[in-house]
PDB file of N, CA, C and O in Angstrom, chain B, residues numbered from 101:
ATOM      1  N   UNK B 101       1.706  -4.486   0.837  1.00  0.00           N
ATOM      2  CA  UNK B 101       0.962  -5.683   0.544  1.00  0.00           C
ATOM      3  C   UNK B 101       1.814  -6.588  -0.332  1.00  0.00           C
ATOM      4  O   UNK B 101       2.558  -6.160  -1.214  1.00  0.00           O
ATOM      5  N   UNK B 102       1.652  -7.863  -0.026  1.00  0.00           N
ATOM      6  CA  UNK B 102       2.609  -8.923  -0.768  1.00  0.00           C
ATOM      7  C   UNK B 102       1.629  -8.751  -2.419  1.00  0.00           C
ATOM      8  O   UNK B 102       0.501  -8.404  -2.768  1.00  0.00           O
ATOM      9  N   UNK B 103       2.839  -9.217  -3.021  1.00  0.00           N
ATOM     10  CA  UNK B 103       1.908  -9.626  -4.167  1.00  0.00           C
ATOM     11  C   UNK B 103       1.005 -10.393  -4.559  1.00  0.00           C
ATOM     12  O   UNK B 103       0.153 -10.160  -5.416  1.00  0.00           O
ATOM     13  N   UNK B 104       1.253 -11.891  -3.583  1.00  0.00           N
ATOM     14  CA  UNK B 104      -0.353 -13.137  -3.147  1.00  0.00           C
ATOM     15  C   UNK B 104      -0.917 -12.003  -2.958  1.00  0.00           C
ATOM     16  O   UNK B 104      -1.421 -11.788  -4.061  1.00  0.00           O
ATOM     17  N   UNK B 105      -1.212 -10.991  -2.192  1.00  0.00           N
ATOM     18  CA  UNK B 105      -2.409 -10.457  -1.442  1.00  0.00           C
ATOM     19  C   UNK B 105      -2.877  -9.563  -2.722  1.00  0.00           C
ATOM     20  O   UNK B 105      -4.066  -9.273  -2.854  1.00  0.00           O
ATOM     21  N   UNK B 106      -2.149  -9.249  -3.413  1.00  0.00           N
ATOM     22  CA  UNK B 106      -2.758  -8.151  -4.746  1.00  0.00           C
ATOM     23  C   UNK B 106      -3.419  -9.432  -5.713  1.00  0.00           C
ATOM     24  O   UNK B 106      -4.453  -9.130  -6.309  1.00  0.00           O
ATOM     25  N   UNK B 107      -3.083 -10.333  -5.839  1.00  0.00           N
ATOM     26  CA  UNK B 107      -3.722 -11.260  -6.697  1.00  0.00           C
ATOM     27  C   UNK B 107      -5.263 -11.440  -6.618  1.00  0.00           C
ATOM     28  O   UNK B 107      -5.928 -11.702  -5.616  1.00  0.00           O
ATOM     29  N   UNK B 108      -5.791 -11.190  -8.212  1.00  0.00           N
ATOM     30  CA  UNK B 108      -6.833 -11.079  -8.405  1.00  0.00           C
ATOM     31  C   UNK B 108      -7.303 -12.089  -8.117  1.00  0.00           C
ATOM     32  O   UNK B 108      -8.528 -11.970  -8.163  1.00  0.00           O
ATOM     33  N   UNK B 109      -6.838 -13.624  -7.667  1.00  0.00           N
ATOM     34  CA  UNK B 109      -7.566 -14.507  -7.555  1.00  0.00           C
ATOM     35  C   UNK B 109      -8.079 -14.614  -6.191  1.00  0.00           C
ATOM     36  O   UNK B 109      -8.961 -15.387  -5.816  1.00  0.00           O
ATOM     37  N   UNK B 110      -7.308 -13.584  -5.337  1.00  0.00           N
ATOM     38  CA  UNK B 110      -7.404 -13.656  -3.971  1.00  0.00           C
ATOM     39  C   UNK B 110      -8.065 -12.670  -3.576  1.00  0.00           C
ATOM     40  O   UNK B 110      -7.826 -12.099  -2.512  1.00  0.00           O
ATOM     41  N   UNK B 111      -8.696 -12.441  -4.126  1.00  0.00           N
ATOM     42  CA  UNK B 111      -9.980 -11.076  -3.950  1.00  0.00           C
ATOM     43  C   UNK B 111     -11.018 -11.765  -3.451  1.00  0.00           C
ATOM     44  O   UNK B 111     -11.454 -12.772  -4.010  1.00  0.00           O
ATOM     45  N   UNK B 112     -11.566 -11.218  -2.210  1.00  0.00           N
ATOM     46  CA  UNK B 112     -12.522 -11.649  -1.830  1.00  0.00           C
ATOM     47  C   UNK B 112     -13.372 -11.025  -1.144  1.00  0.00           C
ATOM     48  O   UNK B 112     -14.376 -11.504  -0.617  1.00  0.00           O
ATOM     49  N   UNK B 113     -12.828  -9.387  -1.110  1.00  0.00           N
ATOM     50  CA  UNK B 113     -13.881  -7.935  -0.963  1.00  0.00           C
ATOM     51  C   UNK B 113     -13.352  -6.603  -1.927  1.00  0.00           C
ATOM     52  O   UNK B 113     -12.190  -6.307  -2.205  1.00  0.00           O
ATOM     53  N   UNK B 114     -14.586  -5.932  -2.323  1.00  0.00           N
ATOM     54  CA  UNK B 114     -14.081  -4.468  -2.850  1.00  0.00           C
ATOM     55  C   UNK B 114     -13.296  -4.244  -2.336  1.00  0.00           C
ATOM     56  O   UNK B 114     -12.356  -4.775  -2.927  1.00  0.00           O
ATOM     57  N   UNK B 115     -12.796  -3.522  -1.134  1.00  0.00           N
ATOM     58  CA  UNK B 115     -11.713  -3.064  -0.725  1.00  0.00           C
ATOM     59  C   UNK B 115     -10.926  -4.148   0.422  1.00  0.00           C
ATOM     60  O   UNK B 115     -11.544  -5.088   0.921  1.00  0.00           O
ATOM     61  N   UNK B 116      -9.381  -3.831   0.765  1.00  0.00           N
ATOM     62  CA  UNK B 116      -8.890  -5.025   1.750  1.00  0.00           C
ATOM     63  C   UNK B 116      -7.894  -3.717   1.828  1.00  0.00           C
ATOM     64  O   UNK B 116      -7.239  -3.091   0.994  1.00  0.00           O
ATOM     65  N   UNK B 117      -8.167  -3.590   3.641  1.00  0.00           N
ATOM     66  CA  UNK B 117      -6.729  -2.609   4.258  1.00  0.00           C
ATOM     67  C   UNK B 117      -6.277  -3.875   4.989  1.00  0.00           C
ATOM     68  O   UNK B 117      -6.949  -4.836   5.362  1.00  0.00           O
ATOM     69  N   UNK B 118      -4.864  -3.611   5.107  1.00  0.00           N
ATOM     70  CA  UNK B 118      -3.936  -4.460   5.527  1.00  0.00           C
ATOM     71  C   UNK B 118      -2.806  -3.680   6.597  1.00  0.00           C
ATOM     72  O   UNK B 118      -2.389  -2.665   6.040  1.00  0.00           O
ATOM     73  N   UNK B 119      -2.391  -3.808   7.530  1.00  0.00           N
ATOM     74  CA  UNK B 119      -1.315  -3.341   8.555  1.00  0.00           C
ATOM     75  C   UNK B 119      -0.451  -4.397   8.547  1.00  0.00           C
ATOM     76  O   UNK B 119      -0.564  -5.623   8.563  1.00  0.00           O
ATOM     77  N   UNK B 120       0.364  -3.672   8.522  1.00  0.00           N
ATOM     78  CA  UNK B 120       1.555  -4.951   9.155  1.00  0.00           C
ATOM     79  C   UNK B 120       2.430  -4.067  10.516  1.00  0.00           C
ATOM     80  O   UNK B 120       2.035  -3.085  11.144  1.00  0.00           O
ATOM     81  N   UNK B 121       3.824  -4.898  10.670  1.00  0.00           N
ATOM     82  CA  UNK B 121       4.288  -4.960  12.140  1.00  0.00           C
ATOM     83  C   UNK B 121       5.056  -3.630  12.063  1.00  0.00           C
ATOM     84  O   UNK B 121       5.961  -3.602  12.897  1.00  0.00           O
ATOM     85  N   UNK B 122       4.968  -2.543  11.326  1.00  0.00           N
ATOM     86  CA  UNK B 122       5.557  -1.887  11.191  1.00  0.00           C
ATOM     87  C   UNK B 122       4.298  -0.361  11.475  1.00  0.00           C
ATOM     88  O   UNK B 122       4.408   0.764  11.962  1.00  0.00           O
ATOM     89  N   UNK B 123       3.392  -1.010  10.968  1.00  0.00           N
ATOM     90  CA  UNK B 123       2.498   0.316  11.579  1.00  0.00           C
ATOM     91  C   UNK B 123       1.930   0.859  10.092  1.00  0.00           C
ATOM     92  O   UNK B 123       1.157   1.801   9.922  1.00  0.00           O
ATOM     93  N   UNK B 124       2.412   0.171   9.270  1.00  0.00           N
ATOM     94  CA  UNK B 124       2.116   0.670   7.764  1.00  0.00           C
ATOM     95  C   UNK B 124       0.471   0.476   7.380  1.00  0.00           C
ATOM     96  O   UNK B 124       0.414  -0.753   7.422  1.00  0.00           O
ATOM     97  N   UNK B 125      -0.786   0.886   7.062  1.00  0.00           N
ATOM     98  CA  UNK B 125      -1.602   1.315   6.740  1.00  0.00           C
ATOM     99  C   UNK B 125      -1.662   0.965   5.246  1.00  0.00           C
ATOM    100  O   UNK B 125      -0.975   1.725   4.564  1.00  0.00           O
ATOM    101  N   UNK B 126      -2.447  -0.195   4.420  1.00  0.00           N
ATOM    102  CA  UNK B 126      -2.205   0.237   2.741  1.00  0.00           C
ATOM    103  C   UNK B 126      -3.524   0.022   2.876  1.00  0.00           C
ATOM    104  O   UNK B 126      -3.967  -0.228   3.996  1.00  0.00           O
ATOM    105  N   UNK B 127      -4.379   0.084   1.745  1.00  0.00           N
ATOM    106  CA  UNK B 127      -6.149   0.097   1.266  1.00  0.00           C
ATOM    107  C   UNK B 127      -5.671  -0.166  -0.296  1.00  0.00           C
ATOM    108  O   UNK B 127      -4.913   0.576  -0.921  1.00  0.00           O
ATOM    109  N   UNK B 128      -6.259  -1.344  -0.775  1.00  0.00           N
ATOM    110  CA  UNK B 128      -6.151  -1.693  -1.992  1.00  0.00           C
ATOM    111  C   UNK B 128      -7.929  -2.133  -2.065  1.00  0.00           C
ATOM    112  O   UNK B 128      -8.684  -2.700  -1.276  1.00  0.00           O
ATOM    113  N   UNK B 129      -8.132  -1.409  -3.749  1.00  0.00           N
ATOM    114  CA  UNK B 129      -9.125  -1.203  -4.702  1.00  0.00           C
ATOM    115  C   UNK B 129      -9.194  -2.033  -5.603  1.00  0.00           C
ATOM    116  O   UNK B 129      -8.616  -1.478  -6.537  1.00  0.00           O
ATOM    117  N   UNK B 130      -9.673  -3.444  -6.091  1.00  0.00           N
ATOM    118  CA  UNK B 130      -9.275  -3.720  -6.883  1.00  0.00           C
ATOM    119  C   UNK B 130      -9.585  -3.501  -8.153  1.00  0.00           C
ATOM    120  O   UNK B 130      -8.889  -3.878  -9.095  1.00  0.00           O
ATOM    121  N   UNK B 131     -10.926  -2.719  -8.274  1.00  0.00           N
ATOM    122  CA  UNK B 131     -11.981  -2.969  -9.416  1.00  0.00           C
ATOM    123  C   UNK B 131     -11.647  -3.900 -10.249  1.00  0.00           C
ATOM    124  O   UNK B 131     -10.940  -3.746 -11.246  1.00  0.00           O
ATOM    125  N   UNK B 132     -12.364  -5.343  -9.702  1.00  0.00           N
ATOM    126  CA  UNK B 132     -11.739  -6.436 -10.021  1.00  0.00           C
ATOM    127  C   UNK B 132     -13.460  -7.138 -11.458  1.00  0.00           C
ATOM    128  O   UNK B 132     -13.453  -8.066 -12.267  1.00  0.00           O
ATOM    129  N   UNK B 133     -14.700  -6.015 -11.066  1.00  0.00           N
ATOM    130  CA  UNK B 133     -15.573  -6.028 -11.920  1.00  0.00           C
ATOM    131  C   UNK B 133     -15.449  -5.203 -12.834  1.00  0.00           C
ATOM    132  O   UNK B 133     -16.411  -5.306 -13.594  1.00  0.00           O
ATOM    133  N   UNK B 134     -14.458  -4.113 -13.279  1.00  0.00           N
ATOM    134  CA  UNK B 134     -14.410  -3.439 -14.197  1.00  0.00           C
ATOM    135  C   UNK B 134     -13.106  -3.586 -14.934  1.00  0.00           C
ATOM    136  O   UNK B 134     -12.106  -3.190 -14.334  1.00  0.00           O
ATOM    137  N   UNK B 135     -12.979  -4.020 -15.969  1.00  0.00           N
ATOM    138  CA  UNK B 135     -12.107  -5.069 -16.373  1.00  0.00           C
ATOM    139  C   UNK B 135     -11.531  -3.778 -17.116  1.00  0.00           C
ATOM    140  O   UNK B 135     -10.395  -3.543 -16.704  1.00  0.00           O
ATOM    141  N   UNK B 136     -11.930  -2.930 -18.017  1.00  0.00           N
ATOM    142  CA  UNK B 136     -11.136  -1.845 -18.138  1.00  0.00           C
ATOM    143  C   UNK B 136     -10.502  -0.942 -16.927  1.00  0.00           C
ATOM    144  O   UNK B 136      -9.497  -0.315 -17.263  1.00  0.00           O
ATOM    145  N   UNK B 137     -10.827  -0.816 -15.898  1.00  0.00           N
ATOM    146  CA  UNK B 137     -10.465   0.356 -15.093  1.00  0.00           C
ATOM    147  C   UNK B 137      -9.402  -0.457 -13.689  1.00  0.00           C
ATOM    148  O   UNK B 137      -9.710  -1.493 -13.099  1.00  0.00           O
ATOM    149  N   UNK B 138      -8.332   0.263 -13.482  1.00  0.00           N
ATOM    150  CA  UNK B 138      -6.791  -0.322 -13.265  1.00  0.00           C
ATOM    151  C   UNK B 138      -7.103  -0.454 -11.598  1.00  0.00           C
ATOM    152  O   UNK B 138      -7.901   0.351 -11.118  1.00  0.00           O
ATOM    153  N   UNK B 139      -6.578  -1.301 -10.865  1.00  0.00           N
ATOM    154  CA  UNK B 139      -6.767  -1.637  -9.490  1.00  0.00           C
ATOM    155  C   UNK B 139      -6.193  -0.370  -8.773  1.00  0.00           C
ATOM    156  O   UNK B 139      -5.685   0.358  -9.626  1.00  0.00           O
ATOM    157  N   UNK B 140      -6.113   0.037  -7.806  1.00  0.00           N
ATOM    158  CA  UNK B 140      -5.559   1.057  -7.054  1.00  0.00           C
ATOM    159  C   UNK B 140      -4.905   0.329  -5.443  1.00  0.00           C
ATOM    160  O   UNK B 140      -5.127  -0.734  -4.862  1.00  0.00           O
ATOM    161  N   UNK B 141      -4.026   1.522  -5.146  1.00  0.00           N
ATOM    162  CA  UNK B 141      -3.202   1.041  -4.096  1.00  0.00           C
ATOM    163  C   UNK B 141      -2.816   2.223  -3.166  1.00  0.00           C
ATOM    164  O   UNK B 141      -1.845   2.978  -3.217  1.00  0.00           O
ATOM    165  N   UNK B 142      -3.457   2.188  -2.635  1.00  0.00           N
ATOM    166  CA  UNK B 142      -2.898   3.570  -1.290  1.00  0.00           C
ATOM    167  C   UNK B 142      -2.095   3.424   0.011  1.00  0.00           C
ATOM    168  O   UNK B 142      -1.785   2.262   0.276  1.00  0.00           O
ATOM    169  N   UNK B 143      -1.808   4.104   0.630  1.00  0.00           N
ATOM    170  CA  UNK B 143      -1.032   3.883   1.707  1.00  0.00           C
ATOM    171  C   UNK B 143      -1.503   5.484   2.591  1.00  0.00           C
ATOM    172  O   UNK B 143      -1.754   6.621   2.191  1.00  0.00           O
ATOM    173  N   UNK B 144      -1.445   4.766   4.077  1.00  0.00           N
ATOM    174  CA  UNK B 144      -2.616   5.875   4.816  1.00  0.00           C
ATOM    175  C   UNK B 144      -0.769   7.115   5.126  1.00  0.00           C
ATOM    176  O   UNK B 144       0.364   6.781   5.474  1.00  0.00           O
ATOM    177  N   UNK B 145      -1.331   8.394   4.794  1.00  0.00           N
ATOM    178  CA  UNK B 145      -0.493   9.303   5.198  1.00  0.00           C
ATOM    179  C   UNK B 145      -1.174  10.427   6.155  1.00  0.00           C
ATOM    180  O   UNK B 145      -1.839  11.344   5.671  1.00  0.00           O
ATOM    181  N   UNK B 146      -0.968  10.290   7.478  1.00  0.00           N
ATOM    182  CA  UNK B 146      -1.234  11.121   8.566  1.00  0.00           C
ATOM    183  C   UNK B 146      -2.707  10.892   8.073  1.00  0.00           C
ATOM    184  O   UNK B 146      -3.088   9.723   8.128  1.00  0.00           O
ATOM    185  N   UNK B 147      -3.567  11.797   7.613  1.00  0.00           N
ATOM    186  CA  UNK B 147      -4.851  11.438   7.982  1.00  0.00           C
ATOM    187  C   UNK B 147      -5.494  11.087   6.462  1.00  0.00           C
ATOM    188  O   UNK B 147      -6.668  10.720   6.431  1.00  0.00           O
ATOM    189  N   UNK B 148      -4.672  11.206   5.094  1.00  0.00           N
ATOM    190  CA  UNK B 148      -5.407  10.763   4.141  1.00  0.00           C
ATOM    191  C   UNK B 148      -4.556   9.637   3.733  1.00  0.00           C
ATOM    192  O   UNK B 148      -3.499   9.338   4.289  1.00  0.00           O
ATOM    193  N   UNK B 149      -5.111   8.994   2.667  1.00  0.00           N
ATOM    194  CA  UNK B 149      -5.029   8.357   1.658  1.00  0.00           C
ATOM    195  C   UNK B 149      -4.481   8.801   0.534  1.00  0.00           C
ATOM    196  O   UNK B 149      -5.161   9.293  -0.365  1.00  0.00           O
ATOM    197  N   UNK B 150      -3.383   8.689   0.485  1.00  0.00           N
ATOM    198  CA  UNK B 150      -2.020   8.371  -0.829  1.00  0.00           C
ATOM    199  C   UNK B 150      -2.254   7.611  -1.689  1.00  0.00           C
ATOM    200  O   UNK B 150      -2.388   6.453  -1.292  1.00  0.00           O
ATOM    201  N   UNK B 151      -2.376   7.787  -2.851  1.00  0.00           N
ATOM    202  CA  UNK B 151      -2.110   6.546  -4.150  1.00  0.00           C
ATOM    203  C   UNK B 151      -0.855   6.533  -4.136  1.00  0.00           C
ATOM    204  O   UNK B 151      -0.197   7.573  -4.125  1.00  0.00           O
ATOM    205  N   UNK B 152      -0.297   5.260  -4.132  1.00  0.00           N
ATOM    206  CA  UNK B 152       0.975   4.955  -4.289  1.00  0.00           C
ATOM    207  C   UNK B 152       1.033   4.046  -5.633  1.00  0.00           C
ATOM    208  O   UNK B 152       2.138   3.872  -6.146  1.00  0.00           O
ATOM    209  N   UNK B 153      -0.085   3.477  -6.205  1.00  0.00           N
ATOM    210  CA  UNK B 153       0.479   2.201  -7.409  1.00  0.00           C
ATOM    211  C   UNK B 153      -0.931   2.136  -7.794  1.00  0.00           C
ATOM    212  O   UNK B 153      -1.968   2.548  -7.273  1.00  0.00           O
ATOM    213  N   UNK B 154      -0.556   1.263  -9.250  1.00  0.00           N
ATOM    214  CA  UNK B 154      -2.033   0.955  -9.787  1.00  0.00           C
ATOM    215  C   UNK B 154      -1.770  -0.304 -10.471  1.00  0.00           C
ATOM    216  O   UNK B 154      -0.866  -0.524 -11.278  1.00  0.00           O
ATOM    217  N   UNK B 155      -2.822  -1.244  -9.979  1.00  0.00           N
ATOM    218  CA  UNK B 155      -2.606  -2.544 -10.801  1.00  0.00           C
ATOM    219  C   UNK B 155      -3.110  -2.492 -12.368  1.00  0.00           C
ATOM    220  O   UNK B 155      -4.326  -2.616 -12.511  1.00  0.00           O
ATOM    221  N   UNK B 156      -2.347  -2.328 -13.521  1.00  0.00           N
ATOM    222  CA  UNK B 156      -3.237  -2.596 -14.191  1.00  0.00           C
ATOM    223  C   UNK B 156      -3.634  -3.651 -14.952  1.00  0.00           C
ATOM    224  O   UNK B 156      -3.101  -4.759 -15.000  1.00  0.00           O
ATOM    225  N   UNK B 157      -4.922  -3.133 -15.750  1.00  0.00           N
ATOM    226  CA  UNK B 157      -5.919  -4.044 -16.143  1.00  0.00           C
ATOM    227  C   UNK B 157      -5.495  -5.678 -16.946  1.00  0.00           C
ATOM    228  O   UNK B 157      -6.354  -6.476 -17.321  1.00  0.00           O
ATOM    229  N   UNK B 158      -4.166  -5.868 -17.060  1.00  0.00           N
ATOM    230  CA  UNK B 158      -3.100  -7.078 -17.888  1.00  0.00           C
ATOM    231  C   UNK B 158      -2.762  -7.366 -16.839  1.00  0.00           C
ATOM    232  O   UNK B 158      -2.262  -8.486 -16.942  1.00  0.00           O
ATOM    233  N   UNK B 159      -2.710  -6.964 -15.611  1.00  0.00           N
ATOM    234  CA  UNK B 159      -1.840  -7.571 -14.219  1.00  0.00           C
ATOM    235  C   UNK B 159      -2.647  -7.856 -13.497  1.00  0.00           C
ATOM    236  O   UNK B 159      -2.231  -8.740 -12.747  1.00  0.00           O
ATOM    237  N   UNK B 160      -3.888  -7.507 -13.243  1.00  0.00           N
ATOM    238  CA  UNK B 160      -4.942  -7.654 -12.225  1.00  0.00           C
ATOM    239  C   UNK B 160      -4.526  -9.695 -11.583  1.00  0.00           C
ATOM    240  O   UNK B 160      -4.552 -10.113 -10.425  1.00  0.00           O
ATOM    241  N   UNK B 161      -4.254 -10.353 -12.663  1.00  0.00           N
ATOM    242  CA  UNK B 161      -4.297 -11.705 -12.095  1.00  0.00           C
ATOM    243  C   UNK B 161      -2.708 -11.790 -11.884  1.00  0.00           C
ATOM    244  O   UNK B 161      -2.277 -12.924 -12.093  1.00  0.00           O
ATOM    245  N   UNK B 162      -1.749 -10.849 -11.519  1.00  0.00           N
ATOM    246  CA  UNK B 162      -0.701 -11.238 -10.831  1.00  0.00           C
ATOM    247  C   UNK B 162      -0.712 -10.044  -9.957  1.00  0.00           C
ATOM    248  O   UNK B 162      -0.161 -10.347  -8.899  1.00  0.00           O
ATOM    249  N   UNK B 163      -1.139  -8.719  -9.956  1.00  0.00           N
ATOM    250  CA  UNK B 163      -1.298  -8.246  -8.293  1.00  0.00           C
ATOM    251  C   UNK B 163       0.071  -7.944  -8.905  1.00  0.00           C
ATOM    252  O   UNK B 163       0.891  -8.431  -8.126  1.00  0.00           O
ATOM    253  N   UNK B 164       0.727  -7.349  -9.968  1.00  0.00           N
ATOM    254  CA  UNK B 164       1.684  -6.395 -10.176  1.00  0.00           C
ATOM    255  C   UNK B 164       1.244  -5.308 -10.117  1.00  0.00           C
ATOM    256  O   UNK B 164       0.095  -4.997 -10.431  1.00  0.00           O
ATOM    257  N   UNK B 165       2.465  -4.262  -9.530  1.00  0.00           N
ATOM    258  CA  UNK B 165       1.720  -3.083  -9.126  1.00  0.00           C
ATOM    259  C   UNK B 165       3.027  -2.110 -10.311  1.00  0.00           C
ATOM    260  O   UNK B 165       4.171  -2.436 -10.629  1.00  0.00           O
ATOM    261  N   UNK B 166       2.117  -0.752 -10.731  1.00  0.00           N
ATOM    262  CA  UNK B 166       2.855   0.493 -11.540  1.00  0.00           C
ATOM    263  C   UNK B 166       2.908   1.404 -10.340  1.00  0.00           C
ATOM    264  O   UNK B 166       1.899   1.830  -9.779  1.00  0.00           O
ATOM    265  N   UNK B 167       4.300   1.712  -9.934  1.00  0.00           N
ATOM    266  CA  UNK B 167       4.086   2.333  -8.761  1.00  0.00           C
ATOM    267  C   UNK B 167       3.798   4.081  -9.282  1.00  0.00           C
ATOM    268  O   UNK B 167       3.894   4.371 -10.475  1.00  0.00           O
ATOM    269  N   UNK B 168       3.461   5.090  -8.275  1.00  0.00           N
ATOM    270  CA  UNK B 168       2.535   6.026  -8.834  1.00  0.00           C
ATOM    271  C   UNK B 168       4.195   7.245  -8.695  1.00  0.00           C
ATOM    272  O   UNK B 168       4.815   7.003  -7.659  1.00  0.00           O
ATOM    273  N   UNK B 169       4.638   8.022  -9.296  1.00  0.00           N
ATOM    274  CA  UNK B 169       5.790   9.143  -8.966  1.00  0.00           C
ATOM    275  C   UNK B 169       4.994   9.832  -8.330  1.00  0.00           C
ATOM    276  O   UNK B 169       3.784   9.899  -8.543  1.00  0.00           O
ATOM    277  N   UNK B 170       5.630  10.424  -7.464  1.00  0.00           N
ATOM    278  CA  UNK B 170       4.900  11.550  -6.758  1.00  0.00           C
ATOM    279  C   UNK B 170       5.789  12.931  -7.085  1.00  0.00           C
ATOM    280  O   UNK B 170       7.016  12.867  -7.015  1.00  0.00           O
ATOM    281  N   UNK B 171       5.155  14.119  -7.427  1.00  0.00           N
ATOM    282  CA  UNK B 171       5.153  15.036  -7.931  1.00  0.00           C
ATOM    283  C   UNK B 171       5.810  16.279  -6.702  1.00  0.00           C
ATOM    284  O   UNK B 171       5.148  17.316  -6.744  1.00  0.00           O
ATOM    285  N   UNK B 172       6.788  16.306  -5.826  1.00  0.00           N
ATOM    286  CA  UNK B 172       6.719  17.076  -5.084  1.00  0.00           C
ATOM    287  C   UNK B 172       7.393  18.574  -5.101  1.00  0.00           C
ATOM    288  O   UNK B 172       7.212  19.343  -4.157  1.00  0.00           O
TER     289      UNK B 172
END
């Protein structure tokens, strides 16, 4: 997801999945009513849902993302 599209100003449902030309799958959360609790960002893997990043609650109005380490 571009970063326009993470922008809190550009929220205009609880959740927004997005594909692009590549086949990529993301689902962004914004909890854009809970001003303490950090936006979320997934990306579809085979049949679940990955957190990959979290907007947080100082970034929500630029749709910067903390990307998530994954632990493998």
């Amino acid at each position: 997801m571009s970063e326009p599209d993470r922008r809190a100003a550009n929220q205009l449902w609880l959740i927004k999945i997005q594909f692009d030309s590549a086949c990529h799958i993301q689902k962004l959360v914004p909890h854009l009513d809970d001003v303490d609790r950090p936006g979320e960002l997934y990306a579809r893997r085979g049949s679940q849902w990955v957190l990959i990043g979290l907007i947080q609650p100082k970034d929500k109005p630029f749709g910067f993302v903390t990307p998530i380490r994954r632990q493998d």
